[in-house]
Wavefront OBJ file of the C-alpha trace (Angstrom):
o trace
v 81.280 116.214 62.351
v 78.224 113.480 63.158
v 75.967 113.007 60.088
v 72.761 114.382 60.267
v 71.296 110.845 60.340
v 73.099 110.109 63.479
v 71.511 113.353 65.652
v 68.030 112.834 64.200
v 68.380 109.033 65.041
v 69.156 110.197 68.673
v 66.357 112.851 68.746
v 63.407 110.073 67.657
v 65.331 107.330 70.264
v 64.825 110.141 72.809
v 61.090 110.591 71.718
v 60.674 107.072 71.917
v 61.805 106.827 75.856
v 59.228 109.774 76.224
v 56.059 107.528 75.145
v 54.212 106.016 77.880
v 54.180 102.368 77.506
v 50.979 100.252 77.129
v 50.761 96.937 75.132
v 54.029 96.111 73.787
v 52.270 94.002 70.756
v 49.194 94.780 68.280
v 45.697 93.741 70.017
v 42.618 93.430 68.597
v 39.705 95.956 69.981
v 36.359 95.667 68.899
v 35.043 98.682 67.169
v 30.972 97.681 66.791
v 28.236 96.061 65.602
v 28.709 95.659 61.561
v 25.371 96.012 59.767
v 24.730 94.435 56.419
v 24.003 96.518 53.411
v 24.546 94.330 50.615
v 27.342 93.596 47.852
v 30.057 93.077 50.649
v 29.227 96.549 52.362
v 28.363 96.911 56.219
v 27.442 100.088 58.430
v 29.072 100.655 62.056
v 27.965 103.323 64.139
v 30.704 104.548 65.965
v 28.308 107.589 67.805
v 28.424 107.515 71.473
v 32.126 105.062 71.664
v 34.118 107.779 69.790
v 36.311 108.209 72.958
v 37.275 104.507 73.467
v 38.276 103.918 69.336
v 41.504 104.221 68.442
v 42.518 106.787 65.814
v 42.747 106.300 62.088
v 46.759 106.809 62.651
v 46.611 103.681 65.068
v 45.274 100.992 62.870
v 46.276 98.247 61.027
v 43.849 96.102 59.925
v 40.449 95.768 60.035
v 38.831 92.506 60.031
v 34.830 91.326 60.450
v 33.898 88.477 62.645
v 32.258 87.015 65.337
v 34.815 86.389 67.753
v 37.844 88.484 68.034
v 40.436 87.535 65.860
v 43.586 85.825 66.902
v 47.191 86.588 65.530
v 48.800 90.375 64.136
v 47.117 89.915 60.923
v 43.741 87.876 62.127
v 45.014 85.189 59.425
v 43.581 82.769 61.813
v 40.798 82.385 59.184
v 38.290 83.600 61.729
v 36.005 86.727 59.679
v 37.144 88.438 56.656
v 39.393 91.480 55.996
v 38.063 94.264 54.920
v 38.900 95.935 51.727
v 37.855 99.341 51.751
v 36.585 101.770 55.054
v 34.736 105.082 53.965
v 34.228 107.563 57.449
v 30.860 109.573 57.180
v 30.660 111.460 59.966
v 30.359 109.478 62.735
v 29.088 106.355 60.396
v 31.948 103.952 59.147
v 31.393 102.145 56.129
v 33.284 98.988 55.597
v 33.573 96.788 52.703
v 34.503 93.105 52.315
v 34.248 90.303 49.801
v 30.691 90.772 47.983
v 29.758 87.346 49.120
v 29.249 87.626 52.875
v 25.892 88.466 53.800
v 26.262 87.214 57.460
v 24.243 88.913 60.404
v 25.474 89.398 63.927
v 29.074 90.252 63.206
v 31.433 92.797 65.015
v 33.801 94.950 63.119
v 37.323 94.834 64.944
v 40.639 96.990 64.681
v 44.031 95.979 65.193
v 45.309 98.569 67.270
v 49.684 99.101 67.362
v 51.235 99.596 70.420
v 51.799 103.461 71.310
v 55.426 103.030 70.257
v 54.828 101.592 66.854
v 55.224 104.659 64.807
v 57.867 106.302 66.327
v 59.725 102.539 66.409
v 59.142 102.447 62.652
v 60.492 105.690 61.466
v 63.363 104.610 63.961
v 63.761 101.740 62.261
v 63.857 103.070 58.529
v 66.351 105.930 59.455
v 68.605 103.130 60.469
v 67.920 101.346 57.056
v 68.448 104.628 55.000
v 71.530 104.350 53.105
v 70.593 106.774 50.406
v 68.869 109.821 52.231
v 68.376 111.851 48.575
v 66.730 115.469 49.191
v 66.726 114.987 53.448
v 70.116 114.758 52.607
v 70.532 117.985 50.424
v 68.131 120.028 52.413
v 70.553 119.114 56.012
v 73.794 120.121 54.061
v 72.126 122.934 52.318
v 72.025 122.068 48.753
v 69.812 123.770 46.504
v 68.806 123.281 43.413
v 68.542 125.887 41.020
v 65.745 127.073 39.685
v 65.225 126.365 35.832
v 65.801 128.744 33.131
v 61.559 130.483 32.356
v 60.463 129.272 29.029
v 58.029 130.896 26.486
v 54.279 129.964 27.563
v 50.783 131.196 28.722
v 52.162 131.750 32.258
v 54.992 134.642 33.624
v 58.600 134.037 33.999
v 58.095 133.509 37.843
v 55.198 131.204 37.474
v 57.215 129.048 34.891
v 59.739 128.843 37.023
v 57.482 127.775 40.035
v 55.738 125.512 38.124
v 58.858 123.885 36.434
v 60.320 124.069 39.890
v 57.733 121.763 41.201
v 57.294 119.008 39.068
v 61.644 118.485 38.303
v 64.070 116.193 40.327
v 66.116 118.593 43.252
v 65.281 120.770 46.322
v 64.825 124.544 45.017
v 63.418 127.573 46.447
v 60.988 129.399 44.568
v 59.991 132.985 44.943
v 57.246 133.961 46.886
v 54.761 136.250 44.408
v 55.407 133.503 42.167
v 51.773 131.318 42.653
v 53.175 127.230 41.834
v 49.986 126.074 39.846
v 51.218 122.943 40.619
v 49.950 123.278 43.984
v 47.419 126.556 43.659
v 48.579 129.076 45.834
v 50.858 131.286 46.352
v 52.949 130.033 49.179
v 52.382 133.125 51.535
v 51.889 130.962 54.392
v 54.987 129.110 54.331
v 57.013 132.255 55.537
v 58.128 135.869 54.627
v 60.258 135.498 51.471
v 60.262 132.079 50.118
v 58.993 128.638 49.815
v 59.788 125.193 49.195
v 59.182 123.141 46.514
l 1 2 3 4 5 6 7 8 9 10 11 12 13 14 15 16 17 18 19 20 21 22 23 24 25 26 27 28 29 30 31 32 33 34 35 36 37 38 39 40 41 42 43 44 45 46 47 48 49 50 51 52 53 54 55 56 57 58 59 60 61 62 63 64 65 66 67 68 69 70 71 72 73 74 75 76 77 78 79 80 81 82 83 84 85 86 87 88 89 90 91 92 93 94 95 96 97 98 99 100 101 102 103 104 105 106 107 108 109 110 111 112 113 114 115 116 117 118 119 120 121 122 123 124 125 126 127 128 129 130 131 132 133 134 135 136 137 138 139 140 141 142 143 144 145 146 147 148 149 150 151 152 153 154 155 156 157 158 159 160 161 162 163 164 165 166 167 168 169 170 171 172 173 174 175 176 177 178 179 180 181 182 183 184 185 186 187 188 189 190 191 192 193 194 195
Protein backbone atom coordinates (compact mmCIF):
# COMPACT_ATOMS: atom_id res chain seq x y z
CA UNK A 1 0.00 0.00 0.00
CA UNK A 2 1.49 3.72 -1.20
CA UNK A 3 2.13 5.97 1.84
CA UNK A 4 -0.06 8.66 2.30
CA UNK A 5 2.80 11.07 1.47
CA UNK A 6 3.13 9.59 -1.90
CA UNK A 7 -0.88 10.22 -3.04
CA UNK A 8 -0.95 13.69 -1.46
CA UNK A 9 2.43 14.44 -3.26
CA UNK A 10 0.60 13.42 -6.54
CA UNK A 11 -2.63 15.35 -5.69
CA UNK A 12 -0.57 18.95 -5.08
CA UNK A 13 1.79 17.92 -8.45
CA UNK A 14 -1.63 17.64 -10.15
CA UNK A 15 -2.76 21.08 -8.66
CA UNK A 16 0.33 22.48 -9.70
CA UNK A 17 -0.19 21.52 -13.66
CA UNK A 18 -3.71 23.16 -13.04
CA UNK A 19 -2.21 26.82 -12.29
CA UNK A 20 -2.04 29.06 -15.14
CA UNK A 21 1.43 30.12 -15.70
CA UNK A 22 2.62 33.79 -15.58
CA UNK A 23 6.16 34.91 -14.48
CA UNK A 24 8.17 32.00 -13.68
CA UNK A 25 10.45 34.24 -11.13
CA UNK A 26 9.56 36.93 -8.28
CA UNK A 27 9.11 40.61 -9.90
CA UNK A 28 8.94 43.63 -8.34
CA UNK A 29 5.45 45.72 -8.78
CA UNK A 30 5.10 48.99 -7.52
CA UNK A 31 2.42 49.37 -4.97
CA UNK A 32 2.34 53.56 -4.50
CA UNK A 33 3.41 56.62 -3.52
CA UNK A 34 4.99 56.23 0.23
CA UNK A 35 4.24 59.31 2.34
CA UNK A 36 6.42 60.32 5.23
CA UNK A 37 5.10 60.39 8.72
CA UNK A 38 8.01 60.45 10.81
CA UNK A 39 10.19 57.94 13.04
CA UNK A 40 10.66 55.52 9.97
CA UNK A 41 6.76 55.36 9.27
CA UNK A 42 5.17 56.13 5.72
CA UNK A 43 1.39 56.14 4.47
CA UNK A 44 0.34 54.47 0.98
CA UNK A 45 -2.99 54.80 -0.26
CA UNK A 46 -3.86 51.85 -1.95
CA UNK A 47 -7.82 53.31 -2.75
CA UNK A 48 -8.69 53.27 -6.31
CA UNK A 49 -5.47 50.42 -7.44
CA UNK A 50 -6.95 47.71 -5.12
CA UNK A 51 -7.60 45.53 -8.26
CA UNK A 52 -4.05 45.66 -9.77
CA UNK A 53 -2.13 44.82 -6.03
CA UNK A 54 -1.30 41.62 -5.38
CA UNK A 55 -2.70 39.89 -2.29
CA UNK A 56 -1.19 39.75 1.16
CA UNK A 57 -0.72 35.77 0.39
CA UNK A 58 1.48 36.84 -2.71
CA UNK A 59 4.19 38.85 -1.15
CA UNK A 60 7.50 38.65 -0.16
CA UNK A 61 9.12 41.57 0.58
CA UNK A 62 8.48 44.92 0.69
CA UNK A 63 11.06 47.40 0.01
CA UNK A 64 10.95 51.58 -0.33
CA UNK A 65 12.75 53.31 -3.08
CA UNK A 66 12.94 55.34 -5.90
CA UNK A 67 13.57 53.10 -8.61
CA UNK A 68 12.38 49.60 -8.62
CA UNK A 69 14.53 47.36 -7.00
CA UNK A 70 16.69 44.84 -8.71
CA UNK A 71 17.33 41.15 -7.52
CA UNK A 72 14.63 38.51 -5.36
CA UNK A 73 15.46 40.21 -2.23
CA UNK A 74 16.11 44.04 -3.61
CA UNK A 75 19.66 43.55 -1.79
CA UNK A 76 20.87 45.64 -4.58
CA UNK A 77 21.18 48.39 -1.89
CA UNK A 78 18.70 50.48 -3.82
CA UNK A 79 15.73 51.75 -0.85
CA UNK A 80 15.26 50.13 2.39
CA UNK A 81 13.23 47.10 3.59
CA UNK A 82 10.59 47.57 5.45
CA UNK A 83 10.12 46.25 8.87
CA UNK A 84 6.68 46.28 9.80
CA UNK A 85 3.21 46.85 7.34
CA UNK A 86 -0.07 47.67 9.39
CA UNK A 87 -3.43 47.50 6.70
CA UNK A 88 -6.13 50.15 7.77
CA UNK A 89 -8.67 49.84 5.58
CA UNK A 90 -7.66 50.73 2.43
CA UNK A 91 -4.49 52.81 4.01
CA UNK A 92 -1.16 50.73 4.36
CA UNK A 93 1.17 51.74 6.86
CA UNK A 94 4.74 50.82 6.41
CA UNK A 95 7.63 51.13 8.62
CA UNK A 96 11.39 51.28 7.98
CA UNK A 97 14.58 52.28 9.72
CA UNK A 98 13.67 55.54 11.91
CA UNK A 99 16.28 57.42 10.03
CA UNK A 100 14.89 57.88 6.53
CA UNK A 101 12.95 60.87 6.14
CA UNK A 102 13.24 60.92 2.27
CA UNK A 103 10.33 62.41 0.04
CA UNK A 104 9.28 61.14 -3.34
CA UNK A 105 9.65 57.44 -2.75
CA UNK A 106 7.46 54.48 -4.06
CA UNK A 107 6.61 51.57 -1.90
CA UNK A 108 7.19 48.25 -4.00
CA UNK A 109 6.16 44.46 -3.50
CA UNK A 110 7.88 41.50 -4.55
CA UNK A 111 5.27 39.57 -6.01
CA UNK A 112 5.94 35.22 -6.35
CA UNK A 113 5.09 33.64 -9.31
CA UNK A 114 1.43 32.01 -9.24
CA UNK A 115 3.09 28.64 -8.66
CA UNK A 116 5.16 29.58 -5.69
CA UNK A 117 2.98 28.30 -2.98
CA UNK A 118 1.77 25.32 -4.26
CA UNK A 119 5.73 24.61 -5.45
CA UNK A 120 6.66 25.14 -1.80
CA UNK A 121 4.34 22.91 0.04
CA UNK A 122 5.45 20.50 -2.89
CA UNK A 123 8.67 20.91 -2.01
CA UNK A 124 8.46 20.39 1.91
CA UNK A 125 6.24 17.20 1.52
CA UNK A 126 9.17 15.85 -0.36
CA UNK A 127 11.55 16.96 2.54
CA UNK A 128 9.20 15.50 5.30
CA UNK A 129 10.80 12.60 6.78
CA UNK A 130 9.03 12.77 10.08
CA UNK A 131 5.25 13.58 9.24
CA UNK A 132 4.22 13.42 13.32
CA UNK A 133 0.26 13.98 13.78
CA UNK A 134 -0.43 14.18 9.56
CA UNK A 135 0.92 10.98 10.01
CA UNK A 136 -1.37 9.64 12.89
CA UNK A 137 -4.44 11.39 11.70
CA UNK A 138 -3.90 9.37 7.79
CA UNK A 139 -3.43 5.95 9.64
CA UNK A 140 -6.02 6.73 12.17
CA UNK A 141 -4.29 7.02 15.40
CA UNK A 142 -5.87 8.63 18.19
CA UNK A 143 -4.86 9.69 21.13
CA UNK A 144 -6.71 9.17 24.12
CA UNK A 145 -8.20 11.50 25.95
CA UNK A 146 -6.66 12.14 29.53
CA UNK A 147 -7.99 10.88 32.69
CA UNK A 148 -10.54 14.44 34.25
CA UNK A 149 -8.83 15.79 37.24
CA UNK A 150 -10.31 17.63 40.32
CA UNK A 151 -10.75 21.50 39.38
CA UNK A 152 -13.14 24.52 38.88
CA UNK A 153 -14.23 23.08 35.49
CA UNK A 154 -16.50 19.57 34.65
CA UNK A 155 -15.06 16.29 33.82
CA UNK A 156 -15.74 16.97 30.03
CA UNK A 157 -14.29 20.40 30.06
CA UNK A 158 -11.06 19.04 31.82
CA UNK A 159 -10.76 16.71 29.49
CA UNK A 160 -11.18 19.22 26.52
CA UNK A 161 -9.05 21.51 27.95
CA UNK A 162 -6.25 18.96 28.89
CA UNK A 163 -6.95 17.55 25.48
CA UNK A 164 -5.87 20.71 23.86
CA UNK A 165 -2.87 21.88 25.26
CA UNK A 166 -1.00 17.85 25.48
CA UNK A 167 1.24 16.20 22.74
CA UNK A 168 -1.21 13.60 20.35
CA UNK A 169 -4.27 13.82 18.01
CA UNK A 170 -7.54 13.17 20.26
CA UNK A 171 -11.10 13.67 19.77
CA UNK A 172 -12.95 15.46 22.25
CA UNK A 173 -16.63 15.40 22.88
CA UNK A 174 -18.80 17.78 21.50
CA UNK A 175 -20.93 19.48 24.68
CA UNK A 176 -17.61 19.61 26.10
CA UNK A 177 -16.70 23.72 25.40
CA UNK A 178 -12.33 23.53 25.03
CA UNK A 179 -11.59 26.89 26.94
CA UNK A 180 -8.57 26.61 25.30
CA UNK A 181 -10.12 27.77 22.25
CA UNK A 182 -13.75 29.26 23.61
CA UNK A 183 -16.34 27.46 22.05
CA UNK A 184 -17.91 24.66 21.91
CA UNK A 185 -16.94 23.05 18.68
CA UNK A 186 -20.58 22.74 17.24
CA UNK A 187 -19.47 23.87 13.99
CA UNK A 188 -16.91 21.43 13.30
CA UNK A 189 -19.59 18.61 12.75
CA UNK A 190 -22.39 16.50 14.44
CA UNK A 191 -20.63 14.52 17.20
CA UNK A 192 -17.10 15.47 17.65
CA UNK A 193 -14.18 17.66 17.18
CA UNK A 194 -10.61 17.87 16.84
CA UNK A 195 -8.17 19.00 18.96
Amino acid sequence: MPDWRDEVSAAVRAWLGTIRSGARSPTWRPIGTARPEGQGWFVVDLRGARQTQTSPEELETLRISRERPTGATGSDGAGYRVLDAVLQGEILRVRVAAHVVEHDLRLWALKQPPTYLVETLRDCLAELSEPGLADALAHGRISPLPPPTDGPLNSEQQQAYAACRMPGLRLVPRRAECPAFGSSGDHLGPARRWC
